[in-house]
N, C-alpha and C positions, 0 to 999 in steps of 0.2 A: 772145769777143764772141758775143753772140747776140740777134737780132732785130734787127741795128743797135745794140744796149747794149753796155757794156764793163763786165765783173766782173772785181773784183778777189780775188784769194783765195791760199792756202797751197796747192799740192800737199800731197797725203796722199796716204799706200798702202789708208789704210782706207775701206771700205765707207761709206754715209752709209745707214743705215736706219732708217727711220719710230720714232716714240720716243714712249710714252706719258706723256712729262713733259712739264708745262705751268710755265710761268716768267710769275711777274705783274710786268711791268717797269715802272718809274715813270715819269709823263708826260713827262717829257726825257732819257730815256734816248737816249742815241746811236744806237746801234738802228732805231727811229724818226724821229727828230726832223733826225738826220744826211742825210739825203738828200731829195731836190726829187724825187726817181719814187719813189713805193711801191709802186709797183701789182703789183711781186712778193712782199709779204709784204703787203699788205695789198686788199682788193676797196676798189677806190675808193668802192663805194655807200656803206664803214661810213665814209670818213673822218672826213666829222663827224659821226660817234657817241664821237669819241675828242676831240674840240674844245669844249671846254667855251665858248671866247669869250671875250673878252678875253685873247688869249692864254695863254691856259692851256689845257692838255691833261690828258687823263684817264690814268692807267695802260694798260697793253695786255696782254690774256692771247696768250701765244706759245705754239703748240704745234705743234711738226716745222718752225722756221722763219717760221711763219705765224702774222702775227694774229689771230686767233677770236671775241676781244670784248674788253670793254674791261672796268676796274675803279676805284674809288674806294672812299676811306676816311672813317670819320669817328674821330676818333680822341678818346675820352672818358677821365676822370678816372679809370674804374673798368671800359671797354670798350673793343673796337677793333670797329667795326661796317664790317665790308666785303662790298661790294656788287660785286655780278658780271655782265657784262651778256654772253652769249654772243651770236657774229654767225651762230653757223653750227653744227650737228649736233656732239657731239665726243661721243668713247667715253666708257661709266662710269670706267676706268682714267683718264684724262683728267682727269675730272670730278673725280675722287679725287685726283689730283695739285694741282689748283688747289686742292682744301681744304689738302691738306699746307701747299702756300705759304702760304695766309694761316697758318695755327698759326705756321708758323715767322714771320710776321711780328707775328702778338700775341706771341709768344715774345720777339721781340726788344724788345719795348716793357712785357715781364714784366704783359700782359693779358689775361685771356680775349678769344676773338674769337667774333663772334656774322656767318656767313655768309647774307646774304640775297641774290635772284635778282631784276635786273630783268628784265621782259617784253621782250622784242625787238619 
């Protein structure tokens, strides 16, 4: 328990340290969507940066735990156009990891992918 919350989780023997891999999760990922408090992986301010409306949700970039920005695809006959939207500072290492994820997801759709940056 901490702060009056209750987590739940695995003991482990191992260390948890900071990790330059960024994970782009899809807008109902459990992750997210599974819990009514976010407010420890995510800053309440970005919520609805991630709510598209009409119930629909946007993807979320995850890095060390925490959501960082959000993303969206468009997904073409001959492209996979995805769009990145950071909430918050992250390292070049970082930065590079969320490219990797998208390839691997043109990869999986056998696409080139073409990364563009919204403005925050």
């Amino acid at each position: 328990e901490k702060d009056g919350k209750t987590y739940w989780f695995f003991p482990s023997d191992k260390e948890m340290k900071p990790t330059s891999k960024a994970f782009l999760i899809p807008g109902f990922d459990e992750y997210f969507i599974a819990y009514k408090d976010r407010s420890e992986i995510l800053d309440p301010h970005y919520a609805k940066e991630l709510n598209q409306g009409g119930g629909m949700i946007n993807g979320a970039i995850i890095v060390n735990g925490k959501m960082v920005g959000g993303w969206k695809r468009i997904l073409g006959k001959k492209t996979v156009v995805i769009t990145i939207k950071l909430f918050e500072k992250i390292s070049e290492e970082q930065e590079q990891s969320i490219h990797e994820q998208a390839q691997q997801y043109g990869d999986f759709h056998n696409l080139p992918v073409t990364i563009k940056k919204s403005l925050h």
